[in-house]
C-alpha positions in Angstrom: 0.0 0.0 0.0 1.0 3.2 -1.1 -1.4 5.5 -1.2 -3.4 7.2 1.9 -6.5 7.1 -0.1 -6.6 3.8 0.2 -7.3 4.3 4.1 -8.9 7.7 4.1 -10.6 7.4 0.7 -10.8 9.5 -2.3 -12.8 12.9 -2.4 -15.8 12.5 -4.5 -14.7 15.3 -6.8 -12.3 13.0 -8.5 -13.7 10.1 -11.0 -14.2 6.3 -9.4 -14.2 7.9 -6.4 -15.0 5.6 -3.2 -14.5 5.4 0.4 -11.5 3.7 2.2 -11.0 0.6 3.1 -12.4 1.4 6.7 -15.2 2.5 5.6 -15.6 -0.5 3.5 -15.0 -3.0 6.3 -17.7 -1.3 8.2 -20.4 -1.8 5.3 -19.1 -5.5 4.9 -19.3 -6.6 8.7 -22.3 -4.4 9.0 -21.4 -4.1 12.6 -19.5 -0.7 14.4 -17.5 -3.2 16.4 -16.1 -5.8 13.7 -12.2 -7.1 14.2 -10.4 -5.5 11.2 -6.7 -7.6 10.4 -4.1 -5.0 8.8 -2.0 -7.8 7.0 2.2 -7.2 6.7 1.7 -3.8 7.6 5.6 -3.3 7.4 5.5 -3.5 3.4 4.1 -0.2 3.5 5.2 2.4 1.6 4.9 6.0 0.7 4.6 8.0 -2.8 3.5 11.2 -4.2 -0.4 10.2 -3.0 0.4 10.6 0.7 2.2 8.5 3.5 -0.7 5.7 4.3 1.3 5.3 7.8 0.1 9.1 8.3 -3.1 7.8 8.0 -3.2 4.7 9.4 -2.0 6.7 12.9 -5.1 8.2 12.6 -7.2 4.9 12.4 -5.1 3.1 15.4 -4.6 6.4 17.9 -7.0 6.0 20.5 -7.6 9.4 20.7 -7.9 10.3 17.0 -10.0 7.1 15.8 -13.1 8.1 17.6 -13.5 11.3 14.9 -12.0 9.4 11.8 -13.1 11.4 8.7 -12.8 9.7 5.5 -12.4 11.6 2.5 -15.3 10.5 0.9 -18.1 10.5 3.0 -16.8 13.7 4.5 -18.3 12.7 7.9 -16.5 11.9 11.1 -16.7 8.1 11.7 -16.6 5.9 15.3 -13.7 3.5 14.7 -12.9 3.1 18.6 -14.9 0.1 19.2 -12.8 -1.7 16.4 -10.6 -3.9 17.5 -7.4 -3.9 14.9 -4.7 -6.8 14.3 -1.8 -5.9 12.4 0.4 -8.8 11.4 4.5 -7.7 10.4 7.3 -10.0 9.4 9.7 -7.5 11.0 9.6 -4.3 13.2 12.5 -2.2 12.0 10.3 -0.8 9.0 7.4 0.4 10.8 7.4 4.4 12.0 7.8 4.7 15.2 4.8 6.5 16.2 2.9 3.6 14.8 4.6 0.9 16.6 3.6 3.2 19.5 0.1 2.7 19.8 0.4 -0.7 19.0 0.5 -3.8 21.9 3.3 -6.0 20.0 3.2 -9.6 20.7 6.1 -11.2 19.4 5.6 -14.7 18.2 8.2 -17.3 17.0 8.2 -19.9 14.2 7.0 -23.3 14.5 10.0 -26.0 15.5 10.3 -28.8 13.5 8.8 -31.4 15.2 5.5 -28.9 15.2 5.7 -29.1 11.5 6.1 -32.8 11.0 3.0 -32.5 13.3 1.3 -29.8 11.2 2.5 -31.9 7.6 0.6 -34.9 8.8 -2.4 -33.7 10.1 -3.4 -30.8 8.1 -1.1 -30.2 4.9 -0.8 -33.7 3.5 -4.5 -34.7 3.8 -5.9 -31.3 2.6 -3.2 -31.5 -0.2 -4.1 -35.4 -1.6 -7.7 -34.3 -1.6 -6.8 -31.6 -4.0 -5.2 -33.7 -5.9 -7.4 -36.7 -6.1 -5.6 -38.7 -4.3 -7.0 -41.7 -1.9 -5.5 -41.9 1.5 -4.0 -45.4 -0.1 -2.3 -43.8 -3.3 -0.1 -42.2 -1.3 2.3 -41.9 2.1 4.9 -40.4 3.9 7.1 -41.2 6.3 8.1 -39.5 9.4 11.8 -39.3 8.4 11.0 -38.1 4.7 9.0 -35.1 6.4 11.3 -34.2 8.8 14.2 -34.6 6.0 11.7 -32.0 3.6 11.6 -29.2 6.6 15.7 -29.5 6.6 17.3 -29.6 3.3 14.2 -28.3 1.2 11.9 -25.9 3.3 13.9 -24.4 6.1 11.5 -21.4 7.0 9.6 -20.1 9.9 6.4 -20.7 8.5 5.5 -24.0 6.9 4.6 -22.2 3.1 8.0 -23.9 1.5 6.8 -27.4 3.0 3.4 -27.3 1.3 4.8 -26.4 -1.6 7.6 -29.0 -1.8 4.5 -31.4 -0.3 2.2 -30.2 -3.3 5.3 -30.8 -5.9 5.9 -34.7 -4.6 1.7 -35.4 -4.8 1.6 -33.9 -8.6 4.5 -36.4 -9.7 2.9 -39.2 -8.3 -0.6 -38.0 -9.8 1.0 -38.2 -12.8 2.3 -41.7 -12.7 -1.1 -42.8 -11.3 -2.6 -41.2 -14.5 -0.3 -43.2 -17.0 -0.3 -46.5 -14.9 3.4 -46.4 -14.2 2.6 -46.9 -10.2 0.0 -48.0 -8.2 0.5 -46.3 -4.8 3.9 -44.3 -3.5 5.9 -44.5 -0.5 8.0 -41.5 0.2 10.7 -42.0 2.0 14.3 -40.9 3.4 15.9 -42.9 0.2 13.8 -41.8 -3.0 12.6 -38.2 -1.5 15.5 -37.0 -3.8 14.0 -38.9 -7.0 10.7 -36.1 -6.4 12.4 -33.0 -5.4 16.1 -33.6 -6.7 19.3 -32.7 -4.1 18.9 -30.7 -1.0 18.7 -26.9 -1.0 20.1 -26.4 2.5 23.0 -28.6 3.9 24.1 -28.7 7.0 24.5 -25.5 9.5 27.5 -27.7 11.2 31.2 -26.7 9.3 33.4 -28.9 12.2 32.8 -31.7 14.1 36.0 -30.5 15.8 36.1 -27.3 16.6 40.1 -25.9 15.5 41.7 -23.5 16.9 40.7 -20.0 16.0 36.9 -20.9 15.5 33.9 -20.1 17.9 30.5 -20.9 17.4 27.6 -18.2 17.7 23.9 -18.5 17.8 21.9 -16.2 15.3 18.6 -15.1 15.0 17.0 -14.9 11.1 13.8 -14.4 8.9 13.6 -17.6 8.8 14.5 -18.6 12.5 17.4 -19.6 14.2 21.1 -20.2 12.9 24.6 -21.0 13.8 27.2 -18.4 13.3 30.9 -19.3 13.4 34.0 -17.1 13.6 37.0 -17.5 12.7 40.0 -15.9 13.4 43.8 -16.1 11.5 46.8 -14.2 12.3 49.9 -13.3 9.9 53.0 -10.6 10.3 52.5 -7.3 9.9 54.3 -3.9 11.2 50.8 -2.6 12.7 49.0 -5.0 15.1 45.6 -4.2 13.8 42.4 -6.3 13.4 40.3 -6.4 9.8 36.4 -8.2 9.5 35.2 -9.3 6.8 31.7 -11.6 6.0 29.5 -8.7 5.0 29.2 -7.7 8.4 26.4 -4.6 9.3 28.0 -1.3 11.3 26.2 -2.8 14.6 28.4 -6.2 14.1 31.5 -4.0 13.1 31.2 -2.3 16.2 30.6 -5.7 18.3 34.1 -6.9 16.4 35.7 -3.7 17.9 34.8 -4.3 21.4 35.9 -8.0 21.3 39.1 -6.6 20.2 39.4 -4.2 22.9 38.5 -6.3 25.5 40.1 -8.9 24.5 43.8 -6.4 24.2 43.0 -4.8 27.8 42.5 -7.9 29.9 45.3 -10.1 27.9 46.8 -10.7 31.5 43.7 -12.1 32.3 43.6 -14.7 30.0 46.9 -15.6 28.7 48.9 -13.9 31.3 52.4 -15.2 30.0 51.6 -14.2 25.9 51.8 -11.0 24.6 48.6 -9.5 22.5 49.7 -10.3 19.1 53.0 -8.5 18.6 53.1 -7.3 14.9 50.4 -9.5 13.3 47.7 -8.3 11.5 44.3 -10.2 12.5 41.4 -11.1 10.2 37.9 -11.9 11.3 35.9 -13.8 9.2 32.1 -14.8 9.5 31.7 -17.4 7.0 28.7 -17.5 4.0 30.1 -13.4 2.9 26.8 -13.4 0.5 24.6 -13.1 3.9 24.2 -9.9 5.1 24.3 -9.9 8.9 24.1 -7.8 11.9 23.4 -7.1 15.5 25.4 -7.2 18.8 24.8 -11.0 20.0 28.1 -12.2 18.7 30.4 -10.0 20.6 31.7 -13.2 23.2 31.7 -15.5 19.9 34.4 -13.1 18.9 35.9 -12.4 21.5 36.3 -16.1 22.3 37.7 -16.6 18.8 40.3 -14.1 19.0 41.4 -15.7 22.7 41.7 -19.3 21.0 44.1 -17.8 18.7 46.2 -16.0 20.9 46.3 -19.2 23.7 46.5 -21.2 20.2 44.4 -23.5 22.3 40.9 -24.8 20.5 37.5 -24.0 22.6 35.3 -27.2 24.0 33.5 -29.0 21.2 29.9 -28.9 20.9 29.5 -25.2 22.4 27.3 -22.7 21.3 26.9 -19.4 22.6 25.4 -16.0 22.0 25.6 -12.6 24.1 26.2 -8.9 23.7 30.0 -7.9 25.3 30.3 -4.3 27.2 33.8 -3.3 27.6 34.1 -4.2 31.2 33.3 -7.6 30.3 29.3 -7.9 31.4 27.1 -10.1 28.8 23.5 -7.9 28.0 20.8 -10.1 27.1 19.6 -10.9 23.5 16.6 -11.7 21.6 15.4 -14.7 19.5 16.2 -17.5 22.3 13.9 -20.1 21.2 15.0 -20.1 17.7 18.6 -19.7 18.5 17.8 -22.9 20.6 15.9 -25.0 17.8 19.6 -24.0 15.7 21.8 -25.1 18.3 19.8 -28.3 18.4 19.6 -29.3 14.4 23.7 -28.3 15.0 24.0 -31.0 17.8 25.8 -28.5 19.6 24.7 -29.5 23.5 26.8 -26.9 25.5 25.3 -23.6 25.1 26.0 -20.2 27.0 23.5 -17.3 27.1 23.2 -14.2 29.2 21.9 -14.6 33.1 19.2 -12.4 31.9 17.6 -14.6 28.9 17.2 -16.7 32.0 13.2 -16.1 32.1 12.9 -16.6 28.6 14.6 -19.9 28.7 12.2 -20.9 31.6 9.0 -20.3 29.5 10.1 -22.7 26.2 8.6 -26.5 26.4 10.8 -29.4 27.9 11.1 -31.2 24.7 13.2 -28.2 23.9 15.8 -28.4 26.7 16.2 -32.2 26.8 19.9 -33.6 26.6 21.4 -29.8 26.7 23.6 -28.2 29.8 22.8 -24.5 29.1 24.9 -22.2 31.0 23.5 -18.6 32.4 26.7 -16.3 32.6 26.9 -12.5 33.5 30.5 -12.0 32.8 32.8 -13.4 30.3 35.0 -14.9 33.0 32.1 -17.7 32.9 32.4 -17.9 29.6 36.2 -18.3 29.3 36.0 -20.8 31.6 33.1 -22.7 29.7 35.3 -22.4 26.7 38.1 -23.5 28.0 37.9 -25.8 30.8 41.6 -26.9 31.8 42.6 -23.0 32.1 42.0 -20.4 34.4 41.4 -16.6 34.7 44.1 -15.1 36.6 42.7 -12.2 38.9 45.0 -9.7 39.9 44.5 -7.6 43.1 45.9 -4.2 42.8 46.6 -2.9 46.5 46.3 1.4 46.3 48.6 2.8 48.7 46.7 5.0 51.1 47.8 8.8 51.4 48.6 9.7 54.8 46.9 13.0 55.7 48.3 15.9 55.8 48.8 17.5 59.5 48.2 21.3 59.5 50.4 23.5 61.8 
């Protein structure tokens, strides 16, 4: 939507002229009270007709939407007793001032084993009736669904695994049709003979982590997803630190304050090794295509950038996520539940997030949690220790020495 007429209505002096969609909702529902769904609102967009998010503050203020005027009717309208959903796919493109009169309810994609769920009780059986299938032409495994949601339709919704669901039941239609099969089985072994090679392979890069490498836990469009780090040092004049991996300016700063940290408390964690004496030291967040961004992966690099200076590799199966300040506290992050479902499809089963995400953690479903030690830290102490086991942090106690007073005579 780009035009404000389309909420407000057109004046009747121009030709076609009708009222807006408010309006029209009203005189559909025939009701002053009907529930009104604004669908992806954050695909709005202005143009030379007027900024439709100008207008639609109008409709969802409170105080404004009792006296809505629409352009055509040119009479003020009672749209308080509406009650208004609006549905986004992401936040950072709505105004402000909108989001502000809104209640925002954040709510995260389906795991996989609620798709498999979803596949075989709703999508398959509404699918095969399209098709004109019998229940007996046609089945699925539990293993070929699961294996469709990750190599061929790893999303948040379940849209891609209809589709890919809706591609298998035409092929085998089609055999049906010219006698070449009877009934199908689909199955782990032949799903590729329907929908040809995976599109996604596995998040996992090492089974062993080397040194150098840390492993984060991202948040995405289409849910959760590992992030690894890697770190590699070679001779240089200037000890200075490059990033590369198409990081955003939030990430670049992230990188900055791993590097600072990690340079002002080198006693602290390698007490004996100077901080990379004439070496230059390059970053690197792997898949460069991706465009990514935000401040959870300030302890992934900061751990990275330790392993290579102890040249010592971190514990294997670890995971972990959290914003670094430069004293070393971890702030909390968003996206837990699908940064969890990641960690999980990974088989990483050591996983460190911030002391605070601690509430959040406590409100996902056991299924979720089984067979993983998950470690609440507040400093990165906790997680060097995590990280690496057999060392320790060295604390040093600097004693001040206590000015006598001064005696006046």
């Amino acid at each position: 939507m780009r035009d404000e007429a389309e909420i407000k209505g057109h004046r009747r002096t121009y030709i076609g002229a009708m009222p807006g969609k408010m309006i029209q909702a009203l005189k559909y529902s025939q009701t002053m009270n009907p529930v009104i769904m604004l669908d992806e609102v954050d695909k709005m967009g202005a143009s030379y007709h007027g900024d439709p998010a100008s207008a639609l503050l109008e409709v969802l203020d409170p105080e404004q939407n009792k006296d809505f005027l629409d352009h055509y009717l040119d009479v003020h309208c009672d749209l308080s007793n509406v009650l208004f959903i609006v549905t986004s796919n992401v936040l950072d493109t709505i105004p402000e001032p909108l989001k502000d009169r809104m209640e925002i309810l954040r709510l995260s994609g389906y795991i996989a084993k609620e798709k498999v769920e979803i596949a075989k009780k709703y999508l398959i059986p509404r699918n095969r009736k399209n098709m004109g299938l019998k229940t007996s032409d046609i089945a699925f495994s539990k293993g070929a669904i699961a294996q469709i949601i990750n190599g061929y339709a790893r999303e948040a919704g379940v849209r891609s695994l209809e589709n890919n669901i809706k591609k298998i039941m035409r092929k085998v239609a089609v055999k049906i049709a010219r006698g070449k099969t009877p009934k199908a089985s689909i199955t782990e072994k032949n799903l590729t003979d329907y929908l040809g090679k995976p599109i996604f392979t596995e998040d996992r890069y090492y089974q062993k982590t080397p040194v150098g490498v840390a492993t984060g836990l991202a948040w995405t469009a289409l849910g959760g997803a590992t992030l690894y780090v890697e770190a590699t040092r070679y001779p240089s004049e200037k000890t200075e630190m490059k990033l590369t991996g198409q990081a955003g300016d939030v990430m670049k700063e992230s990188a900055q304050i791993a590097w600072s940290y990690a340079q002002s408390n080198v006693k602290r964690y390698a007490k004996d090794i100077p901080f990379f004496e004439k070496s230059q030291i390059h970053l690197h967040i792997p898949e460069g295509a991706t465009p990514k961004d935000g401040p959870s992966a300030g302890i992934t690099m900061t751990t990275a950038l330790l392993s290579l200076l102890l040249n010592k590799p971190i514990l294997d199966n670890l995971g972990m996520t959290g914003e670094l300040t430069l004293t070393g506290r971890i702030l909390p992050i968003g996206g837990l539940k699908e940064k969890l479902i990641a960690a999980r499809r990974s088989k990483l089963n050591v996983l460190i997030f911030p002391k605070e995400n601690l509430r959040d953690y406590d409100e996902l479903p056991d299924f979720l949690k089984k067979g993983l030690t998950v470690h609440f830290v507040e400093h990165f102490d906790e997680v060097f220790q995590i990280a690496f086991p057999k060392l320790k942090v060295h604390h040093e106690v600097v004693r001040k020495k206590t000015r006598q007073p001064r005696e006046n005579r």
